[in-house]
C-alpha positions as CSV (number, residue, x, y, z in Angstrom):
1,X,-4.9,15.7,-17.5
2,X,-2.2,17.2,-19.4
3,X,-2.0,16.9,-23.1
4,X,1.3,15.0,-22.5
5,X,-0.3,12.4,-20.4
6,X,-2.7,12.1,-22.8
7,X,-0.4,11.3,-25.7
8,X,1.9,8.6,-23.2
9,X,-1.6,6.8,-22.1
10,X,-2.6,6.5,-25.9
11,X,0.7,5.6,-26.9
12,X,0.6,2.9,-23.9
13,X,-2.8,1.7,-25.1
14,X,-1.4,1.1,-28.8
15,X,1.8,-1.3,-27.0
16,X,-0.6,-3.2,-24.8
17,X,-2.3,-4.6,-27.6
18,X,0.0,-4.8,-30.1
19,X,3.2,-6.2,-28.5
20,X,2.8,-10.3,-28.3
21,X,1.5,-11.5,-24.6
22,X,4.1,-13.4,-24.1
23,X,6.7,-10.5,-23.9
24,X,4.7,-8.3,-21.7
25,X,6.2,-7.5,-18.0
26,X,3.2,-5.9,-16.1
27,X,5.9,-5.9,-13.2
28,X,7.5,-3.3,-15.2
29,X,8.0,-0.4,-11.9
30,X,8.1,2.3,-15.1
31,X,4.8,1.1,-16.1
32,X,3.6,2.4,-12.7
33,X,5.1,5.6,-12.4
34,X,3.8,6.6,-16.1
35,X,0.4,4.9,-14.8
36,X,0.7,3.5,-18.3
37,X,-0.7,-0.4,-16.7
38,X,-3.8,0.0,-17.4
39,X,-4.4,-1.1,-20.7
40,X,-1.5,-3.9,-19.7
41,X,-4.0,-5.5,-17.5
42,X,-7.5,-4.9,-19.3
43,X,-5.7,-7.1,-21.9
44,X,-4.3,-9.9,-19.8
45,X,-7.9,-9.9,-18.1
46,X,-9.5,-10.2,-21.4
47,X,-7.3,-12.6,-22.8
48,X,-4.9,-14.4,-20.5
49,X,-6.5,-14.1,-17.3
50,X,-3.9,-16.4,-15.9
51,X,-1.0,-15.6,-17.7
52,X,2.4,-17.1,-17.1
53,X,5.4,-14.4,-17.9
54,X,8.2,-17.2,-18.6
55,X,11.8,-17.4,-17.4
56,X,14.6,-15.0,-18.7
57,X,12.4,-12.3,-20.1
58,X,12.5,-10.3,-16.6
59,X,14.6,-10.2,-13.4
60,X,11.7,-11.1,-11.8
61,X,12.2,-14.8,-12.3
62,X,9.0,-16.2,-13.7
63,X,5.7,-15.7,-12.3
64,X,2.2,-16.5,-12.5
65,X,-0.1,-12.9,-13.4
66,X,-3.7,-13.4,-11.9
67,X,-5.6,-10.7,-12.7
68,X,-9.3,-10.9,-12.6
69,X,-11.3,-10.1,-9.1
70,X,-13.0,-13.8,-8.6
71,X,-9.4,-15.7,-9.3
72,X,-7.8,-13.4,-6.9
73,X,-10.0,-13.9,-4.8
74,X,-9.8,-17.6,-4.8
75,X,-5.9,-17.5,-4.3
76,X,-6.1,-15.3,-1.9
77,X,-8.9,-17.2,0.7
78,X,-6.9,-20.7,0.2
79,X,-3.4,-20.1,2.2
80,X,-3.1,-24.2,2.2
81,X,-2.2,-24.0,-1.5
82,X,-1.0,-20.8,-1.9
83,X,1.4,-20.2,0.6
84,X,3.1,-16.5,1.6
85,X,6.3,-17.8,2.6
86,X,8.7,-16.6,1.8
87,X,7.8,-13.3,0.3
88,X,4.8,-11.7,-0.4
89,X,6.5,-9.9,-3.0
90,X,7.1,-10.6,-6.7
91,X,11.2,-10.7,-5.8
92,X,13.1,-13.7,-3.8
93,X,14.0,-12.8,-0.6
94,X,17.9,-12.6,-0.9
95,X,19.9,-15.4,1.3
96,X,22.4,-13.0,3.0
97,X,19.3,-10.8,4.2
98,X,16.3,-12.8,5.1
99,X,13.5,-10.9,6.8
100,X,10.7,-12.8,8.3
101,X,7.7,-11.5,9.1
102,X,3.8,-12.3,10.2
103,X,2.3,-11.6,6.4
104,X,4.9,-14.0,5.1
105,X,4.4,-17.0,7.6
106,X,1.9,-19.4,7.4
107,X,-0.5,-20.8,10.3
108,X,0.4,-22.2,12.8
109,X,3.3,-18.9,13.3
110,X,1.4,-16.3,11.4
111,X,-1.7,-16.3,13.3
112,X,-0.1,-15.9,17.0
113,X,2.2,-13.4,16.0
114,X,-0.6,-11.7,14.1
115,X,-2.8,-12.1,17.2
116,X,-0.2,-10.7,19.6
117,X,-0.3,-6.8,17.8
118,X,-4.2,-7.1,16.3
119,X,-5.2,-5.3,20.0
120,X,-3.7,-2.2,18.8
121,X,-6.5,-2.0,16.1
122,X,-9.4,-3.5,18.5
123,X,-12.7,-1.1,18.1
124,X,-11.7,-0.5,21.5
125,X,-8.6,1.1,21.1
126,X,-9.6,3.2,18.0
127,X,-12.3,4.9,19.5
128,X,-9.6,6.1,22.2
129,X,-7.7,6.9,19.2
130,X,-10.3,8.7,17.3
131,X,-10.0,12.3,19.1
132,X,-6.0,11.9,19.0
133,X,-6.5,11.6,15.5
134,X,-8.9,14.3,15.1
135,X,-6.7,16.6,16.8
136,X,-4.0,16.1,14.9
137,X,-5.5,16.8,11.7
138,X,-7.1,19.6,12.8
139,X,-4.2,21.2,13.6
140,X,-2.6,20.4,10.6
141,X,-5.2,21.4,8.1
142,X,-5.2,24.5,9.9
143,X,-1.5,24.9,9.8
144,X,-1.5,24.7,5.6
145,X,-0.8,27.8,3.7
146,X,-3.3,29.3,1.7
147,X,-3.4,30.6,-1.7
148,X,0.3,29.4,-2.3
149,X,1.8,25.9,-3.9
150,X,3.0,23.3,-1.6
151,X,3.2,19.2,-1.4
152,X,0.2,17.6,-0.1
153,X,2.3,14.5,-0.1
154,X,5.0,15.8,2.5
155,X,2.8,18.3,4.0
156,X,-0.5,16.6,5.2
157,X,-0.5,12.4,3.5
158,X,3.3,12.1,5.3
159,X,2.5,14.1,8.6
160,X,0.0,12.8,9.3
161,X,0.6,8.8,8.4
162,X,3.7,9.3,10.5
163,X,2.4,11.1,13.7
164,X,-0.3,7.9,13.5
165,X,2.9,5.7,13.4
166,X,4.7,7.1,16.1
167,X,2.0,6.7,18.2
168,X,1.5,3.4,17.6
169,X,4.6,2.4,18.4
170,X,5.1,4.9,21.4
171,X,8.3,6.8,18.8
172,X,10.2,9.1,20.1
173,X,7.9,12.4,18.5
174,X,10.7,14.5,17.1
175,X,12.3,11.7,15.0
176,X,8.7,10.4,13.7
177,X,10.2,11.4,10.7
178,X,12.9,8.2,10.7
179,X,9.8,5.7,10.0
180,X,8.6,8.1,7.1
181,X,12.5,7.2,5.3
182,X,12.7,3.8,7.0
183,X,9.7,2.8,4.9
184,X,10.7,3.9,2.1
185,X,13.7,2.3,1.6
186,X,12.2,-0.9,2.4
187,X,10.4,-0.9,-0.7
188,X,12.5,1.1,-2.8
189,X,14.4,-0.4,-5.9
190,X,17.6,1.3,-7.2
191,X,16.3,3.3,-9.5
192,X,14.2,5.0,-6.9
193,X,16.2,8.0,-6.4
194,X,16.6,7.2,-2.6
195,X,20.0,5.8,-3.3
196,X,23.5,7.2,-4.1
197,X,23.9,5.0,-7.0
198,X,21.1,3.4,-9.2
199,X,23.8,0.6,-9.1
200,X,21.7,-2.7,-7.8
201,X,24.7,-4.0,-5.6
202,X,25.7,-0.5,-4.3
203,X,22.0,0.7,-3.6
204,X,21.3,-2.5,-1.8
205,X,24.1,-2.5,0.3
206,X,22.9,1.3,1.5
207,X,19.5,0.0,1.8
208,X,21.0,-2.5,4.4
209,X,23.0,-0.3,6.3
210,X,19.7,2.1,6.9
211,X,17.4,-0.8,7.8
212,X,19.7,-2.0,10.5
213,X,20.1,1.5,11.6
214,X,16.3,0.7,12.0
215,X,16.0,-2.4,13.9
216,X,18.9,-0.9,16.0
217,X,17.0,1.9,16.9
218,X,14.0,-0.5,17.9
219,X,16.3,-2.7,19.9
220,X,17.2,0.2,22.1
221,X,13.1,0.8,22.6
222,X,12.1,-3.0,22.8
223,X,14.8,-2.7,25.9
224,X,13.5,-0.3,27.0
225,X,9.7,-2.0,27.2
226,X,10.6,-5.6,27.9
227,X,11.8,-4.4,31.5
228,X,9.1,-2.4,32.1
229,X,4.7,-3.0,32.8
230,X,3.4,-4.3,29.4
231,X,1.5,-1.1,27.6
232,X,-0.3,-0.7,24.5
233,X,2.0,0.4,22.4
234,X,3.6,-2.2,19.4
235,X,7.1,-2.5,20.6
236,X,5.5,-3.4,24.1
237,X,3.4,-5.6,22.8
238,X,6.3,-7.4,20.6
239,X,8.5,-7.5,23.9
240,X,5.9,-9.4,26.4
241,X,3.8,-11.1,23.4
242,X,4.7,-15.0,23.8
243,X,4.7,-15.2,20.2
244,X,7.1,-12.3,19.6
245,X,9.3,-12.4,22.7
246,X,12.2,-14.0,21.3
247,X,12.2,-13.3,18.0
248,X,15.8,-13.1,16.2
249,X,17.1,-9.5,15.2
250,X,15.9,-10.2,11.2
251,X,12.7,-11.7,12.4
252,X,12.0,-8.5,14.6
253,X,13.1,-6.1,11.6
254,X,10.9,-8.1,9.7
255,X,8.2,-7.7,11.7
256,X,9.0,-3.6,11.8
257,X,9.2,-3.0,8.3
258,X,5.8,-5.2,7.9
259,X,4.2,-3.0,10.4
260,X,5.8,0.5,9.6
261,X,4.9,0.6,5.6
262,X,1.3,-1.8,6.4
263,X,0.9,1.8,8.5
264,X,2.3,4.3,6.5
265,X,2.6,3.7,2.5
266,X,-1.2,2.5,2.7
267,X,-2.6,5.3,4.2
268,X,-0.9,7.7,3.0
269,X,-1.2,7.2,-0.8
270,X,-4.8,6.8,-0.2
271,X,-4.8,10.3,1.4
272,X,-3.0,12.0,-1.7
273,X,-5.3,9.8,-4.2
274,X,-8.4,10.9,-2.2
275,X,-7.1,15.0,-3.3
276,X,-6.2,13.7,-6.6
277,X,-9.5,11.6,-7.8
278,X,-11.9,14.3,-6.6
279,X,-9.6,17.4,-8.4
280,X,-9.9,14.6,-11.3
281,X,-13.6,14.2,-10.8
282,X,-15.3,17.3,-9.8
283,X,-18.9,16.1,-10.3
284,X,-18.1,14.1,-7.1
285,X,-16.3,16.6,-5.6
286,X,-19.3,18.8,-5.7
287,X,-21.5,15.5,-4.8
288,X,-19.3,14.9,-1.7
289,X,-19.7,18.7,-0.5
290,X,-23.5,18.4,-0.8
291,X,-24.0,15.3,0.7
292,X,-21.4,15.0,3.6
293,X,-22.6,12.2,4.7
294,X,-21.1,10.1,1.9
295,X,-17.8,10.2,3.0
296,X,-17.3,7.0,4.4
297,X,-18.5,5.5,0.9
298,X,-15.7,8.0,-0.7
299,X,-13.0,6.4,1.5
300,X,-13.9,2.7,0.8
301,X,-13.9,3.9,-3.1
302,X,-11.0,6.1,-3.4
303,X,-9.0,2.9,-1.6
304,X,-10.3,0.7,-4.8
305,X,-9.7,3.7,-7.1
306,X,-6.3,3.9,-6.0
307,X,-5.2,0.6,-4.6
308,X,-2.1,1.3,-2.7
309,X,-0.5,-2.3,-2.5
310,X,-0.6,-2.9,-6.6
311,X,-0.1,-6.8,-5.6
312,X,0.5,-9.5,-3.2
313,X,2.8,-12.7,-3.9
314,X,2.2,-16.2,-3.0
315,X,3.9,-19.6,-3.8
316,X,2.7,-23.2,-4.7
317,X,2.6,-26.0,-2.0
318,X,1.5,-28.6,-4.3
319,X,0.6,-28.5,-8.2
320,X,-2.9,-26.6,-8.6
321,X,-5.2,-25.8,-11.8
322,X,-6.2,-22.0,-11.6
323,X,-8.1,-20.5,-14.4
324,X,-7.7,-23.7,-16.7
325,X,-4.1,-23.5,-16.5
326,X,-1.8,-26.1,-14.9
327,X,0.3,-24.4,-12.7
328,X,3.7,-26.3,-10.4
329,X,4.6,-26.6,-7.1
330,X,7.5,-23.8,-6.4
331,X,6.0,-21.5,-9.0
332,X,5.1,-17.8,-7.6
333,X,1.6,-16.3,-8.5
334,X,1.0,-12.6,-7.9
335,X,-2.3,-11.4,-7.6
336,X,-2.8,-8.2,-8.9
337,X,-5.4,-6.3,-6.9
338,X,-4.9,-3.2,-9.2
339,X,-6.7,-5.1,-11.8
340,X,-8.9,-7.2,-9.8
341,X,-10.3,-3.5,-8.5
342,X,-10.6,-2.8,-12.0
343,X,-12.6,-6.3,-13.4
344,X,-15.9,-4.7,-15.2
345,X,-17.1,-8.4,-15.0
346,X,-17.3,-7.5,-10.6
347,X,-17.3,-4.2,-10.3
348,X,-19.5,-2.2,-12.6
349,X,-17.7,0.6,-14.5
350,X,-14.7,0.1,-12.5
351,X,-12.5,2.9,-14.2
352,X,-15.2,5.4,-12.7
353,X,-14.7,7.1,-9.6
354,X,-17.6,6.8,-7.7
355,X,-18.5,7.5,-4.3
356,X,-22.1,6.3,-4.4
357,X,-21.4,3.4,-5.4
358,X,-24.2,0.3,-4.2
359,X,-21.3,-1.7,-2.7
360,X,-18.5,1.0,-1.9
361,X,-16.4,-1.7,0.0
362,X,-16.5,-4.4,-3.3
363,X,-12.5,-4.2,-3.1
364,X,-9.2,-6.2,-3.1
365,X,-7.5,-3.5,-1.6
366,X,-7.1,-5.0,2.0
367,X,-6.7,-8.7,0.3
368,X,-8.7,-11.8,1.7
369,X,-8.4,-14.8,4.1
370,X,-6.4,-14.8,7.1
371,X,-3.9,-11.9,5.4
372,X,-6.8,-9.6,5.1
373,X,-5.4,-6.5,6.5
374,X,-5.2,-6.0,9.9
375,X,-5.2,-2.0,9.7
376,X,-8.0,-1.6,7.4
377,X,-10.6,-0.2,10.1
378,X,-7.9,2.6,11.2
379,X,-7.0,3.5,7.9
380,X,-10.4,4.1,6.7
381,X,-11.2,6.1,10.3
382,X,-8.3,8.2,9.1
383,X,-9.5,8.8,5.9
384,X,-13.0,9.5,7.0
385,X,-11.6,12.3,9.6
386,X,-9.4,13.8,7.6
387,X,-13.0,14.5,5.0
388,X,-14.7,15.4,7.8
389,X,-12.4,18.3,8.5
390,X,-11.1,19.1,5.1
391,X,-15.1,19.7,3.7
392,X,-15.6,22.4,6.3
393,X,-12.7,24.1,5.9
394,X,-11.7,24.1,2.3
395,X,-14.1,24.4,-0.4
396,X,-11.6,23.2,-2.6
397,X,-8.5,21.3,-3.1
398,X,-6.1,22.7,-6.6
399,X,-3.8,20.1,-7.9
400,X,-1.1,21.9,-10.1
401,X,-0.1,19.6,-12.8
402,X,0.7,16.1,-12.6
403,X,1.5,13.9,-9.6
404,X,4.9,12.2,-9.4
405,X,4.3,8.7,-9.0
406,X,6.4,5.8,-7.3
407,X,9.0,3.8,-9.3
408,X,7.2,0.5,-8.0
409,X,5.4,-2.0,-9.0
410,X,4.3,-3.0,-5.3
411,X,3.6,0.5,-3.5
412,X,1.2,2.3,-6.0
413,X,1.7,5.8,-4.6
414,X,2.9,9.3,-4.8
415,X,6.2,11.3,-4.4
416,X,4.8,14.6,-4.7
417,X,1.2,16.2,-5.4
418,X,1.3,19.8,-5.7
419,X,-1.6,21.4,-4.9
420,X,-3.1,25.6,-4.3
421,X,-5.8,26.0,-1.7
422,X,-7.3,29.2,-2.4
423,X,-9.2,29.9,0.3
424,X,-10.7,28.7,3.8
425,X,-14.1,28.8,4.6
């Protein structure tokens, strides 16, 4: 860590606990992309483990902050009370763009729609997957330059997130690239840089135009499969699913977006934060080369370590008492699994990276109850693959400098991770 970073986290330390709790936004996005939320949240979990951020300090709205694992926890596995319609993000969904999908329905609709895609993932189907996979990051680990600079975001977390994608959905190959932008503007405030103008009203309406480019694009494949044999693929499986067949044009964008970044930002991130914790941590970088066999612990702890959905929203049916506070129907709670992952009260030494840990998959990451993520088995088979052929091939992985992180409070990832191999086994 770079002296710089060193002076911003102390300097972040000093506001957390000196500002009063009632001014503090932990939705801050700038909070993120410093990774300056730390001490944020080892303060509300000491002090104000339900804390309410009230109205007018933040264009968030106000909001309920859970932060500590076992409160999550009990949001999360009680979907009667804490509903996720109609976001499962800390904004409103806005009235002129309404986007409807599985993760932010409740039974009775969220669990057949759920039910008509969770095939895809079956153990079945993944180990049919599991040499496709392989292949693929064979060749591009092999592909990577050596002893020069280059992105390890664009070049192997991207690539490979996005071939896995494509797949999925039976993409056209050479355009895999469109779901790499399409899910990044779906998550993307104004500020992101993604945009021509950091102007809210401007970078929205650009963010609109693009995602109908997407469902437009999907239209022309779901045609394509809804007059054909049903396959395997997810657009097939939307088309001839009785839950999904006649879905409405926002309810199927929805539905894409919810299943392009659940498939891409996830993994991916966790990919980059696997290079960065162990370049961070060499004592377990040198553990993990001696003992192979640990990577699927490493996986299950570099996705606590890094937590690649930083929350999850939900909304009160009824009035509810959380945490000794009395909380109203209407109000939003976020549960914030980056702290929950972090609660030395659950987890012991949670700030550690370590991939011998007793209970490796002790982790909010994939969330709880019928939301638990539907993915998590493939992503963790990708993860374990990809450290299954980067330990033979690489005795090490360089990172040059400092990451550059997201500008979002939801996706906790990485723009860019430079990074020097210096030499292949």
């Amino acid at each position: 860590m770079s002296d710089g970073a060193v002076d911003l986290k102390a300097e972040a330390r000093a506001r957390a606990y000196s500002m009063p709790l009632d001014e503090m936004n932990v939705a801050d996005p700038e909070l993120f992309r410093t990774d300056t939320m730390w001490p944020y949240f080892e303060r509300l979990r000491k002090e104000d483990p339900v804390h309410y951020h009230k109205e007018g300090l933040h264009e968030e709205g106000p909001y309920w902050s859970v932060t500590k694992y076992n409160d999550i926890m009990a949001v999360d596995t009680n979907h009667a009370v804490f509903s996720s319609e109609p976001a499962i993000t800390i904004f409103d969904p806005k009235d002129d763009f309404p986007l409807p999908m599985f993760i932010a329905m409740d039974p009775p609709k969220h669990d057949l729609q759920r039910k008509t895609v969770s095939p895809i993932v079956s153990p079945a189907n993944l180990h049919l997957l599991e040499p496709v996979i392989r292949g693929r990051i064979q060749r591009t680990l092999d592909a990577l330059p050596i002893g020069e600079e280059f992105d390890w975001v664009d070049k192997v977390s991207i690539e490979l997130t996005t071939q896995m994608l494509a797949t999925l959905f039976d993409f056209p190959w050479e355009e895999r690239r469109k779901l790499t932008r399409w899910s990044d503007v779906a998550t993307a405030g104004p500020e992101s840089g993604l945009f021509s103008s950091t102007d809210p009203e401007i970078a929205e309406q650009e963010r609109k135009v693009e995602l109908f480019e997407c469902v437009d694009y999907f239209t022309r494949l779901w045609n394509e499969r809804v007059n054909a044999e049903p396959k395997g693929d997810l657009i097939s499986m939307l088309a001839h699913g009785e839950a999904t067949r006649n879905m409405d044009r926002m309810e199927y964008l929805g539905n894409l977006i919810l299943l392009i970044v659940g498939g891409n930002d996830t993994t991916r991130n966790t990919m980059s934060g696997s290079v960065l914790a162990l370049h961070q941590n060499p004592d377990q970088r040198e553990k993990l080369y001696k003992n192979p066999e640990l990577i699927p612990s490493m996986v299950s702890e570099t996705i606590r370590w890094q937590t690649p959905l930083a929350h999850m929203r939900r909304t009160l049916t009824q009035d509810f008492e959380l945490g000794g506070k009395a909380m109203k129907k209407g109000e939003k709670i976020i549960m914030w699994y980056v702290s929950g992952n972090r609660d030395d009260e659950v987890i012991e030494n949670p700030n550690a990276y370590i991939i011998d840990r007793e209970r490796p998959r002790q982790h909010l990451s994939f969330g709880f109850g019928i939301h638990r993520c539907v993915g998590n088995r493939l992503a963790e088979l990708q993860l374990k693959i990809l450290w299954e052929e980067i330990l033979p091939r690489f005795p090490t992985i360089e990172v040059q400098g400092e990451p550059r992180r997201v500008l979002s409070s939801f996706v906790k990832g990485y723009e860019n991770l430079p990074v020097v191999i210096p030499q292949r086994l």
